[in-house]
C-alpha angles and dihedrals in degrees: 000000000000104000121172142182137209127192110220098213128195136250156176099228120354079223092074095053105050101063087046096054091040094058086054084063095260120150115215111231107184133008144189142175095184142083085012128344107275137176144173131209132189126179107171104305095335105103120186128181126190138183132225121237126164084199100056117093112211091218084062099054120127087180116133142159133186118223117195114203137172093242126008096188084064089046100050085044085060095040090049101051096043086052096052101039080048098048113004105248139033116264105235098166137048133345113010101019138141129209135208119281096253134167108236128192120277090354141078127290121244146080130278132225122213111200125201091270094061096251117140112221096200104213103211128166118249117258084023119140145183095256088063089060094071131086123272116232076249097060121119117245093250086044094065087047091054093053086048102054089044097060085061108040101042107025089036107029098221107131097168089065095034081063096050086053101057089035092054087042093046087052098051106032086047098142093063115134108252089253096060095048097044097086093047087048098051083048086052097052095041082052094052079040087062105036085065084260110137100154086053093052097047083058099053088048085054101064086038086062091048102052113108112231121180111220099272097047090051095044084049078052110048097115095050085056095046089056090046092052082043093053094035079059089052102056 
């Protein structure tokens, strides 16, 4: 047997979801505008469908698909070079926004992808499960912190509670080395980003800026500081 199956997502306007799935790298195979709004995407074997309503609201959307690939690292490159070249910048707020492939506590690791219609498409690697979201006995403590936050501010969406956890873990685990605080403290920047916080976020970026890295710890880094000069762009 073959079966498949294809999520039929919601929307606003048609109109708002095809150049941003077309920046992801999505073809749109059908489209109609009667007798309801209609379009199909394909990237690859991942199909999505939405409908058009005026009456929907994207903030209120309860809309959501897994997708399962073979490396998610490979896929949020792709989506995030189609979205700049598209649109200029990464967004990183709101509706439509991406996160950063994480690995986040007692659930799978990944990014997630919030249309315009507010749908998150959750990115997880195939064979992933929950048990390889939690922290190895080898874990660093912040470590730990980070996973957890994550789990709330990405899986979850609630930023307000993914902030009070690297906050709480900053403050007791204080006399952690720079390196080790740099990737807590971009996070914390991209969630006060998010929350319509700039100044928040500025602030977060500041201390980023005046943490001291010998030349192996910034070159081992050198993801965490490109997000932070991306965010820093963004404000």
């Amino acid at each position: 047997m073959n079966e498949r199956a294809i999520p039929i997502l919601p929307c606003k306007y048609v109109d708002d979801v095809v150049p941003f799935y077309e920046a992801l790298g999505f073809t749109v195979t059908f489209r109609q505008t009667r007798p309801n709004p209609y379009v199909c995407f394909n990237r690859g074997g991942i199909d999505l469908h939405f409908f058009g309503l005026e009456a929907f609201e994207p903030e209120n959307s309860m809309g959501t698909a897994i997708v399962l690939v073979e490396d998610t690292g490979v896929l949020y490159q792709e989506f995030a070079a189609g979205l700049r070249a598209a649109f200029g910048k990464l967004p990183l707020a709101g509706i439509p926004r991406i996160t950063r492939p994480r690995r986040k506590q007692g659930t799978t690791a990944g990014f997630t992808v919030v249309d315009p219609g507010g749908n998150w498409l959750r990115i997880s690697a195939l064979g992933d499960t929950e048990d390889d979201g939690s922290a190895s006995d080898g874990a660093g403590r912040l470590d730990r912190v980070l996973m957890n936050a994550a789990r709330q501010g990405d899986a979850r969406g609630d930023e307000v509670r993914a902030i009070s956890v690297i906050e709480a873990g900053l403050l007791r685990h204080g006399d952690a080395t720079d390196a080790e605080k740099l990737p807590l403290l971009v996070y914390l920047a991209e969630l006060h980003h998010r929350s319509g916080n700039p100044e928040l976020a500025g602030s977060a970026l500041d201390t980023v800026d005046a943490l001291i890295l010998n030349p192996a710890e910034r070159e081992a880094s050198a993801e965490e500081l490109a997000t932070a000069a991306e965010l820093r762009g963004a404000l």
